[in-house]
VMD Tcl script that builds the backbone (N, CA, C; Angstrom):
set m [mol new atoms 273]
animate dup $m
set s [atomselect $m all]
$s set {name element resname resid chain x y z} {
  {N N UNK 1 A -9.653 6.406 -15.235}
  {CA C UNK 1 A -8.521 5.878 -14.482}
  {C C UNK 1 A -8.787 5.996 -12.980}
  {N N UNK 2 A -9.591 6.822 -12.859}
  {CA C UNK 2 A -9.862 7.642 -10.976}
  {C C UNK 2 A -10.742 6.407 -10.879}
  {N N UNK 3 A -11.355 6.422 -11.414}
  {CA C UNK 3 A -12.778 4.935 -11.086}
  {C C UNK 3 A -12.115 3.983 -10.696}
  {N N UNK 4 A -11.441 3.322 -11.573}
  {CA C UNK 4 A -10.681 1.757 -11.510}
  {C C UNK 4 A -9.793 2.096 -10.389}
  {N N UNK 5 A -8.911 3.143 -10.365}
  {CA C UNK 5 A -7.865 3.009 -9.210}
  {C C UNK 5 A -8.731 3.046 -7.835}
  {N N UNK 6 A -9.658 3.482 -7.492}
  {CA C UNK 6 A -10.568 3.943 -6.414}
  {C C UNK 6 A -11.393 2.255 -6.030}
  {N N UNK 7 A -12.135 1.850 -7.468}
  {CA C UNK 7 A -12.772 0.110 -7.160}
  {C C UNK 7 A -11.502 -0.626 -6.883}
  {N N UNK 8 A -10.156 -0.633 -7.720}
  {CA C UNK 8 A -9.191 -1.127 -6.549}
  {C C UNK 8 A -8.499 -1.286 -5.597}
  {N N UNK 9 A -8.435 0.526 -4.872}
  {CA C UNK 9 A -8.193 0.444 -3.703}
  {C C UNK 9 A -9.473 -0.039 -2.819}
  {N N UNK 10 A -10.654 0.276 -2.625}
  {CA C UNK 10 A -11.831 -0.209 -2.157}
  {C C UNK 10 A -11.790 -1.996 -1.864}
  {N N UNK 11 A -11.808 -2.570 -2.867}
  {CA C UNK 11 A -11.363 -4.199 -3.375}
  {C C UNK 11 A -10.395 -4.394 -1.898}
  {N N UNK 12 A -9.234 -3.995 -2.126}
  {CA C UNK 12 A -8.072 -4.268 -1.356}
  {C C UNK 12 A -8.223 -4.091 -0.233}
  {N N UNK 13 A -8.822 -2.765 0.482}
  {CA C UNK 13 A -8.712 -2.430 1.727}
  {C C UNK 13 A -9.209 -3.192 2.697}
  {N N UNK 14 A -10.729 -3.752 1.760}
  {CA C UNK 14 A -11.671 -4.246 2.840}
  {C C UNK 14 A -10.815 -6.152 3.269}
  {N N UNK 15 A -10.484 -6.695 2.751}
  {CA C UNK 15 A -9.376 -8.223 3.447}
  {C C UNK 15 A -8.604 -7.709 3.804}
  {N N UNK 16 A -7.796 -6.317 3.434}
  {CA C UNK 16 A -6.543 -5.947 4.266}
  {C C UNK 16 A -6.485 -5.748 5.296}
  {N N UNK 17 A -7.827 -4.951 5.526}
  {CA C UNK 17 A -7.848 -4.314 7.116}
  {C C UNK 17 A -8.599 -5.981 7.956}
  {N N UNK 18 A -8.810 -6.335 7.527}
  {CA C UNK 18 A -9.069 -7.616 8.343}
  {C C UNK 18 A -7.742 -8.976 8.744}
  {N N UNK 19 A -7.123 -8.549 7.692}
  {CA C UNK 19 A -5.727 -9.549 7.856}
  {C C UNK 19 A -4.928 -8.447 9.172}
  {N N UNK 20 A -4.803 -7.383 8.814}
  {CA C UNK 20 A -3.869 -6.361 9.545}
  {C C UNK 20 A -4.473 -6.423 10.869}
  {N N UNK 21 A -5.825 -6.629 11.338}
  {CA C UNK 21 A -6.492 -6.365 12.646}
  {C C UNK 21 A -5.977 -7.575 13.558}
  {N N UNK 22 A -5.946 -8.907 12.021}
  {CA C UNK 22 A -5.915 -10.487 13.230}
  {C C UNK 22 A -4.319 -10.385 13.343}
  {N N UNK 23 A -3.724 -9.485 12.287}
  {CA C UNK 23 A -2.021 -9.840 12.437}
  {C C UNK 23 A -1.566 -8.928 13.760}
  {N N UNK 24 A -1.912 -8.027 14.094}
  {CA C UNK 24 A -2.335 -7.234 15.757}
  {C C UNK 24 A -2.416 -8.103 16.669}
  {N N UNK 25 A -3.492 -8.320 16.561}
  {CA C UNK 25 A -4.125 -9.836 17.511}
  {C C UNK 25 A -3.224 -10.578 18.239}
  {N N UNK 26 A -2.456 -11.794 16.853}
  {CA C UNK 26 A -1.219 -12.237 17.112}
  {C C UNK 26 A -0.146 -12.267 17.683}
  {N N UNK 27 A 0.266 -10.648 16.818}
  {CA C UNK 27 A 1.960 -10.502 17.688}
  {C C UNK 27 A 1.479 -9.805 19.148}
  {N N UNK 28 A 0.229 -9.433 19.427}
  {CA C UNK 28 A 0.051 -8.701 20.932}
  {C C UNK 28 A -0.087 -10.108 21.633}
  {N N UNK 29 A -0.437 -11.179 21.381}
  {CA C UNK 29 A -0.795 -12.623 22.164}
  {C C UNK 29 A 0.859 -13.556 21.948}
  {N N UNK 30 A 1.635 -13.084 20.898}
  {CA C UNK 30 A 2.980 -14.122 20.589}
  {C C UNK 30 A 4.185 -13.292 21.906}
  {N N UNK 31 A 4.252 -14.079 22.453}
  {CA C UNK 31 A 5.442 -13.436 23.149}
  {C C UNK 31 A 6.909 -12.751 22.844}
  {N N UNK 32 A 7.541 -12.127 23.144}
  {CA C UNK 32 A 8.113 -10.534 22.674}
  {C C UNK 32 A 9.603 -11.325 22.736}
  {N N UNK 33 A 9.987 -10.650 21.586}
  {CA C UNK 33 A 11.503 -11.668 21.181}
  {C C UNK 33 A 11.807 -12.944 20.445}
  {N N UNK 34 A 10.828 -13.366 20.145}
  {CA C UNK 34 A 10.098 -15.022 19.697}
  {C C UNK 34 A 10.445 -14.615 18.116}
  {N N UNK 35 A 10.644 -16.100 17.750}
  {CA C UNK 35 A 10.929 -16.063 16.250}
  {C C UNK 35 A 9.768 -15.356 15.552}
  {N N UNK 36 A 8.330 -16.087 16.364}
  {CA C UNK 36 A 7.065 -16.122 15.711}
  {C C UNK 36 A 6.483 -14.511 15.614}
  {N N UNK 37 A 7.127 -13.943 16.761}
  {CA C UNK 37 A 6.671 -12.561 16.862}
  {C C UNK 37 A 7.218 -11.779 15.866}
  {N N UNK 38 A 8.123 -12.283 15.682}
  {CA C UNK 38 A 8.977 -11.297 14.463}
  {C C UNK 38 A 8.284 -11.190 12.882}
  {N N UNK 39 A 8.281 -12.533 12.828}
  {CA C UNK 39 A 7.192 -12.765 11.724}
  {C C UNK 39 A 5.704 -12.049 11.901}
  {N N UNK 40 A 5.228 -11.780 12.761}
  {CA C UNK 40 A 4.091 -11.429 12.978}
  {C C UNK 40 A 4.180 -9.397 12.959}
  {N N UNK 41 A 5.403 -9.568 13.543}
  {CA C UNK 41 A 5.783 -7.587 13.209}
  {C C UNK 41 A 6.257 -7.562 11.808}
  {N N UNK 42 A 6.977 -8.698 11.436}
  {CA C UNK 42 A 6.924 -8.452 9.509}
  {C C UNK 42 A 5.768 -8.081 9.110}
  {N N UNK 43 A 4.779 -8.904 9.268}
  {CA C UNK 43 A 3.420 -9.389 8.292}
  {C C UNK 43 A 2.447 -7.954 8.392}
  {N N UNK 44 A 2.686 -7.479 10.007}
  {CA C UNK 44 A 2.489 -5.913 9.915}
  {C C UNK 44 A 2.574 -5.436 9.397}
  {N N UNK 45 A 4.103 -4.828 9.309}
  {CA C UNK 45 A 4.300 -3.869 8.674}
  {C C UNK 45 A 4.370 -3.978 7.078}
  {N N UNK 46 A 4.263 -5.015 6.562}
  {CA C UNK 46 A 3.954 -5.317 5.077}
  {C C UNK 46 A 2.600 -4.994 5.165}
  {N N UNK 47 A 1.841 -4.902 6.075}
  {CA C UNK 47 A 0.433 -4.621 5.808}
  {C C UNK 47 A -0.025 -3.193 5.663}
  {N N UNK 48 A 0.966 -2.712 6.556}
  {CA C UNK 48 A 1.012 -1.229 6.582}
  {C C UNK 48 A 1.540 -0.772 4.855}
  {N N UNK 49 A 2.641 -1.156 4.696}
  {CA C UNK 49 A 3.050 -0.914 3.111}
  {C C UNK 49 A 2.069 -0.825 2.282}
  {N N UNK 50 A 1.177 -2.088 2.284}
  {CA C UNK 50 A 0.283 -2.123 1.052}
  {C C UNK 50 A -0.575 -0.833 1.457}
  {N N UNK 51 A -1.378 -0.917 2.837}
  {CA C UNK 51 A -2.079 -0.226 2.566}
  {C C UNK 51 A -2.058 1.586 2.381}
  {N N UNK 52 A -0.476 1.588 2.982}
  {CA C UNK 52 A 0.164 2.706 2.188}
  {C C UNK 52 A -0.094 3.493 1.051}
  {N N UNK 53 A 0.548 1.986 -0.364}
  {CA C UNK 53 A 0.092 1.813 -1.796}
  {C C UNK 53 A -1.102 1.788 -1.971}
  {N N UNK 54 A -2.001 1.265 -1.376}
  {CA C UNK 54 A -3.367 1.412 -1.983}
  {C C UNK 54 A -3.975 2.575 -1.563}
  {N N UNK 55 A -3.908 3.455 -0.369}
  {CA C UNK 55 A -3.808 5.069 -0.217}
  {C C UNK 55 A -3.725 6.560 -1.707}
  {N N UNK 56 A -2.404 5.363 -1.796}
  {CA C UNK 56 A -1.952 6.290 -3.275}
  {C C UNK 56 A -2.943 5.967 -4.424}
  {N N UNK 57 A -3.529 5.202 -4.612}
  {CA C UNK 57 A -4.553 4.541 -5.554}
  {C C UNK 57 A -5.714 5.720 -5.579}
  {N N UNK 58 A -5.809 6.231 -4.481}
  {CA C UNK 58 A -7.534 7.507 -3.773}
  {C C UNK 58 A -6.873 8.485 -4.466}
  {N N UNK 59 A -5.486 8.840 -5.092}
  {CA C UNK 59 A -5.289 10.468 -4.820}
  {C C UNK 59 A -4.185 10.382 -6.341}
  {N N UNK 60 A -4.745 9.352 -7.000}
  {CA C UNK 60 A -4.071 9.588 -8.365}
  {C C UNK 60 A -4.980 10.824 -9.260}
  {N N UNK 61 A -4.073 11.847 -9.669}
  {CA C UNK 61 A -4.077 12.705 -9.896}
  {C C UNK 61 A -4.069 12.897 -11.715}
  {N N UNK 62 A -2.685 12.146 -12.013}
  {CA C UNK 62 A -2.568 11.875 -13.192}
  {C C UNK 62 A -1.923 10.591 -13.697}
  {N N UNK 63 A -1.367 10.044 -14.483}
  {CA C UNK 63 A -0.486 8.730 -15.194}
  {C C UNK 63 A 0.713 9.020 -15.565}
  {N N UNK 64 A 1.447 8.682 -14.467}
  {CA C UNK 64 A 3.040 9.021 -15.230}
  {C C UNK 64 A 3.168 7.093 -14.583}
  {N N UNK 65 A 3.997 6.864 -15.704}
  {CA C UNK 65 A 4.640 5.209 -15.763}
  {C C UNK 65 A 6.374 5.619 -15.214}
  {N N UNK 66 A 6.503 4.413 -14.700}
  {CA C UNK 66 A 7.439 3.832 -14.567}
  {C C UNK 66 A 8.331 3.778 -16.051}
  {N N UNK 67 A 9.720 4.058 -15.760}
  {CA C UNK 67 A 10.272 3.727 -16.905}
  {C C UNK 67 A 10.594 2.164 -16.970}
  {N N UNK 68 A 10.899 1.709 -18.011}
  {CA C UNK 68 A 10.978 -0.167 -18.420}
  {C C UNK 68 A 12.493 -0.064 -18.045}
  {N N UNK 69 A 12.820 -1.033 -17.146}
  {CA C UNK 69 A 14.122 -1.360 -17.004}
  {C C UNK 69 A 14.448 -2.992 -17.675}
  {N N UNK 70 A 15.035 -3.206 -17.699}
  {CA C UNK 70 A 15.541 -4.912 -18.670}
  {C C UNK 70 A 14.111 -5.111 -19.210}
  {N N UNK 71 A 13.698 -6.248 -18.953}
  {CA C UNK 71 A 12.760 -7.020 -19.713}
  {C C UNK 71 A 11.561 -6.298 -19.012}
  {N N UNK 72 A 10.810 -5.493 -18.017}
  {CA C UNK 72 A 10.176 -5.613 -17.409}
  {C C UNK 72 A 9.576 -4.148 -18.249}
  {N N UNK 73 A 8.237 -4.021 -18.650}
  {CA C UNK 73 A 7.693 -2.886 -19.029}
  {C C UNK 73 A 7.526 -1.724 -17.922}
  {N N UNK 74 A 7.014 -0.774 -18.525}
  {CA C UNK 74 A 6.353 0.378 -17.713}
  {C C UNK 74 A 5.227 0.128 -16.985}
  {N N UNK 75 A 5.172 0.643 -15.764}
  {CA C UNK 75 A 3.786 0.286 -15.397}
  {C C UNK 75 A 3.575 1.443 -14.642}
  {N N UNK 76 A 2.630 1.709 -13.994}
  {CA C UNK 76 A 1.893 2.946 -13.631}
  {C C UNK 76 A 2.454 3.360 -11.890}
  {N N UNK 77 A 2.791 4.397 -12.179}
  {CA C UNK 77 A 3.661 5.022 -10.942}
  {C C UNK 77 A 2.968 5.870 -10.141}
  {N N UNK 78 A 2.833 4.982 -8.853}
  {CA C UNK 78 A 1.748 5.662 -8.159}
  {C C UNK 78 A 2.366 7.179 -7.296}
  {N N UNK 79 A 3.878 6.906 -7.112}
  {CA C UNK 79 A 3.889 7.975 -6.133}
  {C C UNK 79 A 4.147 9.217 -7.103}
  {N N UNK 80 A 4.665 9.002 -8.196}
  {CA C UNK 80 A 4.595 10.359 -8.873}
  {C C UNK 80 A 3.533 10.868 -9.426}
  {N N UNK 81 A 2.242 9.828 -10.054}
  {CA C UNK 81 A 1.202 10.273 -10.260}
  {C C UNK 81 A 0.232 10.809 -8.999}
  {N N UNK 82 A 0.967 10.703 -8.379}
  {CA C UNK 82 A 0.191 12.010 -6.857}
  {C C UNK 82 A 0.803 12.659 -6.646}
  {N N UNK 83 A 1.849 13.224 -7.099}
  {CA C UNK 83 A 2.699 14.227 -6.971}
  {C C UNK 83 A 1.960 15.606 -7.018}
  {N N UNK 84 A 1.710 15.758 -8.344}
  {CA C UNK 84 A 0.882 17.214 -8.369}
  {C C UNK 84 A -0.129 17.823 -7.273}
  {N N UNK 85 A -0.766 16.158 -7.106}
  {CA C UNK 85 A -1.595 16.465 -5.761}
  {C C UNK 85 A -0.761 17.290 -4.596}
  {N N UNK 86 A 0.135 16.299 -4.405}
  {CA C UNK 86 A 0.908 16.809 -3.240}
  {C C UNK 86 A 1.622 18.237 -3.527}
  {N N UNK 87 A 1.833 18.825 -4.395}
  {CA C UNK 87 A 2.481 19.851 -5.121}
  {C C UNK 87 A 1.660 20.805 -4.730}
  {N N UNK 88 A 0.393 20.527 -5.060}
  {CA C UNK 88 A -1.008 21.647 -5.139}
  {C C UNK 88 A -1.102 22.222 -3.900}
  {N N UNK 89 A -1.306 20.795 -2.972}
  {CA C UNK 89 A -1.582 21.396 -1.578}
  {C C UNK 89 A -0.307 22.108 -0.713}
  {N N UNK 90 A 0.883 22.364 -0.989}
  {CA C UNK 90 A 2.015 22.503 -0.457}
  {C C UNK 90 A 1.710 24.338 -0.488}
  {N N UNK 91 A 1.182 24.564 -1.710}
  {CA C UNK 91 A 1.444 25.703 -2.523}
  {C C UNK 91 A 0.337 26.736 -1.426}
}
mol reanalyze $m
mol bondsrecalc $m
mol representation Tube
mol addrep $m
């Protein structure tokens, strides 16, 4: 599970950090208050998010899922499966 989560954060990071560098670029060149700039501090900070999530991908620890709400299954829960991590080092 450490393998695959690690080749997919790896996968991800490397276009992310290249979208996140030109989306910089942008809103520092779009002028301040502008519709366009706003969009461009969105696209940021969504960039920041992911690469947040894909952070958590390096430091999965163990597999705890998501519980299934309506139709939608379980799927793999990154911030609690780093929990222990974070638990360990606190201690």
């Amino acid at each position: 599970m450490n393998l695959l989560a690690q080749a997919a954060a790896h996968e991800i990071n490397n276009p992310l950090a290249i979208i996140a560098g030109y989306v910089q670029m942008l809103e520092d060149r779009l002028p301040p208050g502008t519709e366009e700039s706003h969009w461009a501090h969105s696209c940021r900070n969504a960039a920041a998010r992911i690469r947040d999530a894909v952070a958590r991908l390096n430091r999965i620890v163990l597999v705890e899922a998501t519980h299934p709400t309506g139709t939608l299954p379980p799927i793999l829960d990154t911030k609690r499966s780093t929990e222990k991590l974070r638990d360990d080092a606190g201690r």
